[in-house]
C-alpha positions as CSV (number, residue, x, y, z in Angstrom):
1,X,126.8,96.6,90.9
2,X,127.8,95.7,94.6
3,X,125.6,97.1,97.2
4,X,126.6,97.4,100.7
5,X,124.1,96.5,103.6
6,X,124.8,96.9,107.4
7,X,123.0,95.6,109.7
8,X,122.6,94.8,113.5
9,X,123.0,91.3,114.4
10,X,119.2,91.1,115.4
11,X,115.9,93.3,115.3
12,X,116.2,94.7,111.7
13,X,113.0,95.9,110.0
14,X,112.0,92.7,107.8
15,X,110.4,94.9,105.3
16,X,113.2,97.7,105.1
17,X,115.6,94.6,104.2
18,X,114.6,91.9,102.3
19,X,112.2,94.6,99.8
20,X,115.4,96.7,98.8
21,X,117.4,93.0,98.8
22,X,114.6,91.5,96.6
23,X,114.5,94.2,93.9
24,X,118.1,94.7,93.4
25,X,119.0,91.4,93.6
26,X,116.3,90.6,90.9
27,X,118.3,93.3,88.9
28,X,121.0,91.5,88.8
29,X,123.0,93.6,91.3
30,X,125.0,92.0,94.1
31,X,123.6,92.8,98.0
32,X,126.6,92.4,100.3
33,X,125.3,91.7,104.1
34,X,128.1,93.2,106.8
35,X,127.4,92.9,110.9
36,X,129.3,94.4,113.6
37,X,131.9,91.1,114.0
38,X,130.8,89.2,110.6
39,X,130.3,85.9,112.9
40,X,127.2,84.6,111.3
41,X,123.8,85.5,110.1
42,X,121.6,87.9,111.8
43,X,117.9,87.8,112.4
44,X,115.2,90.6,112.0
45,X,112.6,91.6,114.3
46,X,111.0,88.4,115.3
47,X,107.6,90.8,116.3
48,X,107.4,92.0,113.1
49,X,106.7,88.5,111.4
50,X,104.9,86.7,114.4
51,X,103.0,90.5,114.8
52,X,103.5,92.7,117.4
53,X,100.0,92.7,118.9
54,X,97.5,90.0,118.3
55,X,99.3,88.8,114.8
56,X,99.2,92.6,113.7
57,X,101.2,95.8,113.0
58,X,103.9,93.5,111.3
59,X,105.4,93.0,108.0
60,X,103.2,91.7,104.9
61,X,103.3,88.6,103.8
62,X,104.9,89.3,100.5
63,X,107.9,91.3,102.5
64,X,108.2,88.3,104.7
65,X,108.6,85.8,102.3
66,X,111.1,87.7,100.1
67,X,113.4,87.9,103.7
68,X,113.0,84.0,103.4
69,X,114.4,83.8,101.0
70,X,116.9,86.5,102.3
71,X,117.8,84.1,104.9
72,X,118.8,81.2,102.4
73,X,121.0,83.5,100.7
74,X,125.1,82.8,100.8
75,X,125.5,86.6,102.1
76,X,123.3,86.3,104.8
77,X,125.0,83.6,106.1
78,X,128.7,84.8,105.4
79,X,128.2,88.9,106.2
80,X,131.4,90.9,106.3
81,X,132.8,92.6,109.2
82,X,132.0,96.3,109.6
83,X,135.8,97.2,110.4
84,X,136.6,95.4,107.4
85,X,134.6,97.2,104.9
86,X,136.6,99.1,102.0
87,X,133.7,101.9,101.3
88,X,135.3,102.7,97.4
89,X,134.6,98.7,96.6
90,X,130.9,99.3,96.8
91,X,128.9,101.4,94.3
92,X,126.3,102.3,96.4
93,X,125.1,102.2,99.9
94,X,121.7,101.2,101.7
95,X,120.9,102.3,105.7
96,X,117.7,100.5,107.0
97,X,115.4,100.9,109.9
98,X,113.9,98.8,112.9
99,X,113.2,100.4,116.3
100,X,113.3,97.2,118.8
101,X,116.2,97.3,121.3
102,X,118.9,95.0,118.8
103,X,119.0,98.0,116.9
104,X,121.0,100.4,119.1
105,X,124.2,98.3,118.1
106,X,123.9,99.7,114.6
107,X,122.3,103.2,115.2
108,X,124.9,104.0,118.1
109,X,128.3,102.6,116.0
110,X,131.2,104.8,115.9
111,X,132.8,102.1,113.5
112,X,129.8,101.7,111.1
113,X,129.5,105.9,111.3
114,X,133.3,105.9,110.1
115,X,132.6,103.8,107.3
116,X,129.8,105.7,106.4
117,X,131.8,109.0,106.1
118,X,133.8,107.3,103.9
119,X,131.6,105.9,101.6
120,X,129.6,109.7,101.5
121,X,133.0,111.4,100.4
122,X,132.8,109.0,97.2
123,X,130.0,110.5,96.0
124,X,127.9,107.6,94.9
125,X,123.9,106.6,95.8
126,X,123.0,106.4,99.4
127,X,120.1,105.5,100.4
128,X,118.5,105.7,104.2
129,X,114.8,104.4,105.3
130,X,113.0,105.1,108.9
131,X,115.4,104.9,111.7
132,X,117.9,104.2,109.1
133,X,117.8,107.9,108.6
134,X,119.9,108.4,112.0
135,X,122.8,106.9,111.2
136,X,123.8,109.7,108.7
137,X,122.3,112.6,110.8
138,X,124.6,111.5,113.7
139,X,128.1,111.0,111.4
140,X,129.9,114.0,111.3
141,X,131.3,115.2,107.9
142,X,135.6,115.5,108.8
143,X,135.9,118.8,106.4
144,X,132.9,120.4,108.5
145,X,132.3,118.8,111.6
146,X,128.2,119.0,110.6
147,X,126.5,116.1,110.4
148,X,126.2,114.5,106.6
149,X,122.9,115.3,106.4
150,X,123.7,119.5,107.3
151,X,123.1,120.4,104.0
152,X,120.2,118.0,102.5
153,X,116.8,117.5,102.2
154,X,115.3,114.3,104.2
155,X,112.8,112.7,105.7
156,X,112.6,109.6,108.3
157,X,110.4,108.4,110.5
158,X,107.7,110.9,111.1
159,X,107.3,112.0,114.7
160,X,103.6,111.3,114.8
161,X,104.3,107.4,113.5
162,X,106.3,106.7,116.1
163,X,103.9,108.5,118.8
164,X,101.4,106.6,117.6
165,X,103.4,102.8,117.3
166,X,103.9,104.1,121.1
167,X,100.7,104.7,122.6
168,X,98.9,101.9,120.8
169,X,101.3,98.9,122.2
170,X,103.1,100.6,125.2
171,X,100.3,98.6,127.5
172,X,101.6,95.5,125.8
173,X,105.3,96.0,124.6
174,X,106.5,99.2,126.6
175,X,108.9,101.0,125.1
176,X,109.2,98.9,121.9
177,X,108.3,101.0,119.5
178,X,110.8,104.5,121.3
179,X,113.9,103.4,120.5
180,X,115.4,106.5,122.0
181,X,114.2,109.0,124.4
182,X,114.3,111.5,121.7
183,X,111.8,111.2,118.5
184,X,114.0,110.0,115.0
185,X,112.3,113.1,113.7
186,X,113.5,115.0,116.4
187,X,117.3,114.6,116.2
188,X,117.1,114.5,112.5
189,X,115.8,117.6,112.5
190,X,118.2,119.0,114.6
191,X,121.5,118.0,112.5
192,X,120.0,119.6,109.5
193,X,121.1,123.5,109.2
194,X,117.3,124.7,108.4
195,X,114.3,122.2,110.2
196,X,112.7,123.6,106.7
197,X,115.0,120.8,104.9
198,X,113.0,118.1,106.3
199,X,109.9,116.7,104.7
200,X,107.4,114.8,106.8
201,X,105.2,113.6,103.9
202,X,101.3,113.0,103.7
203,X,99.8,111.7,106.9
204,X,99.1,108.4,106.5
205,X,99.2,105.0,109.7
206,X,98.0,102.5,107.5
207,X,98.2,101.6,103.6
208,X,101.2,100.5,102.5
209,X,103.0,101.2,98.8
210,X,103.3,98.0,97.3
211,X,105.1,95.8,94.0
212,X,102.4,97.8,91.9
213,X,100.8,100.8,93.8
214,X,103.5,103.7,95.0
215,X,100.2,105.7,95.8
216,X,100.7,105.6,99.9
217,X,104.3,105.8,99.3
218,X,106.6,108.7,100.2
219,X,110.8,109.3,99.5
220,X,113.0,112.4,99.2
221,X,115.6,112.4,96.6
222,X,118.8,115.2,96.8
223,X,120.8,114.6,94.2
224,X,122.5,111.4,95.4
225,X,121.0,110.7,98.6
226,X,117.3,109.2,98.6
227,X,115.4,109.0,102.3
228,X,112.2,107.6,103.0
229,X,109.9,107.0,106.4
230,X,108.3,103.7,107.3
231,X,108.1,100.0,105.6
232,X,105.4,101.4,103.9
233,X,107.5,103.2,101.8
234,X,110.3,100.5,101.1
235,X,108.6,99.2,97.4
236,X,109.1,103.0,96.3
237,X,112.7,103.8,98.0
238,X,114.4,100.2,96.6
239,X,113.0,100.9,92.9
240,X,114.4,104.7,93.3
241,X,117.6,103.7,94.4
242,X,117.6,101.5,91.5
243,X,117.6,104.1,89.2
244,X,119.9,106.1,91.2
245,X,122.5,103.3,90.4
246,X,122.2,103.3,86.9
């Protein structure tokens, strides 16, 4: 099956990539990378392999060697065009996260939110992780005018994650970690008709679900759409959106 990917043309989550990439394309489905002007490879979050304060708080080192390997793939290297995307010749749909500055090009896309729209009316898997989440609660549904995400149970990036990213690294990094003035949770919440539709999940700041332990883990599934919160959940969401595909 063909999977489509957008992304920003820099500061991606490593982790929210190249785990989702890694699985499926080990499944033998096709990954298909698409950037704002398809005009060559773009580049994750260099913080989040160098580490964002004293070599910590980034990605794993499984995580970052499976985007490696990402980055020596043909599709990486050749990504499509977001205006050029035909939503019905893709059979299912992944929207990752990253929070550093790069990533307002993707999260505030009136292009990449029209393509989403489209590919939601097919009905087929869609899967969103962290800030990832955002995109859908900000594309409006054509028949309703309400957001997507209106009528579903989610999750995303958990407002005390992000407070706490902040308030740990703002004396070193600033504003790195608050992407927007508002919390992700925040304005999720608000495009849902009942704040009761979104689930936060168990606390948890530092263990990580992995290739072989989904114990830390966390994803909502509503019928077609699956969501999940951090990195730490990205093992988890990639092998549920697997299933969802078959």
């Amino acid at each position: 099956m063909r999977i489509l990917l957008p992304l920003p043309d820099r500061d991606f989550d490593v982790t929210e990539v190249a785990v989702p990439w890694k699985l499926l394309t080990d499944l033998g489905h096709e990954v298909v990378i698409a950037t704002e002007h398809g005009d060559g490879p773009p580049a994750a979050d260099p913080l989040l392999i160098t580490g964002v304060l004293f070599g910590q708080l980034g990605a794993e080192s499984e995580p970052k060697e499976f985007y490696r390997q990402l980055t020596d793939a043909s599709a990486f290297h050749h990504p499509l065009a977001w205006a050029d995307l035909e939503p019905e010749a893709y059979d299912g749909l992944i929207l990752p996260g990253g929070h550093a500055p790069g990533m307002r090009q993707y999260l505030g896309s009136d292009v990449l939110r029209e393509k989403i729209a489209e590919f939601w009316r097919l009905d087929r898997p869609v899967g969103a992780i962290c800030h990832g989440v955002l995109t859908l609660a900000r594309t409006n549904d054509p028949a309703t005018g309400r957001s997507l995400l209106a009528d579903r149970r989610t999750t995303c990036l958990p407002a005390y994650m992000e407070r706490t990213a902040y308030y740990l690294t703002a004396w070193r990094r600033g504003r790195y970690y608050r992407t927007y003035p508002a919390y992700v949770q925040d304005e999720v919440v608000a495009a849902l008709n009942d704040p009761a539709q979104f689930e936060r999940g168990p606390i948890e700041l530092r263990r990580r679900g992995t290739a072989t332990d989904d114990t830390p883990a966390f994803v909502v599934q509503d019928d077609r759409y699956l969501s999940a919160r951090w990195p730490g959940d990205a093992y988890l969401f990639a092998r549920r959106f697997a299933e969802m595909l078959t």
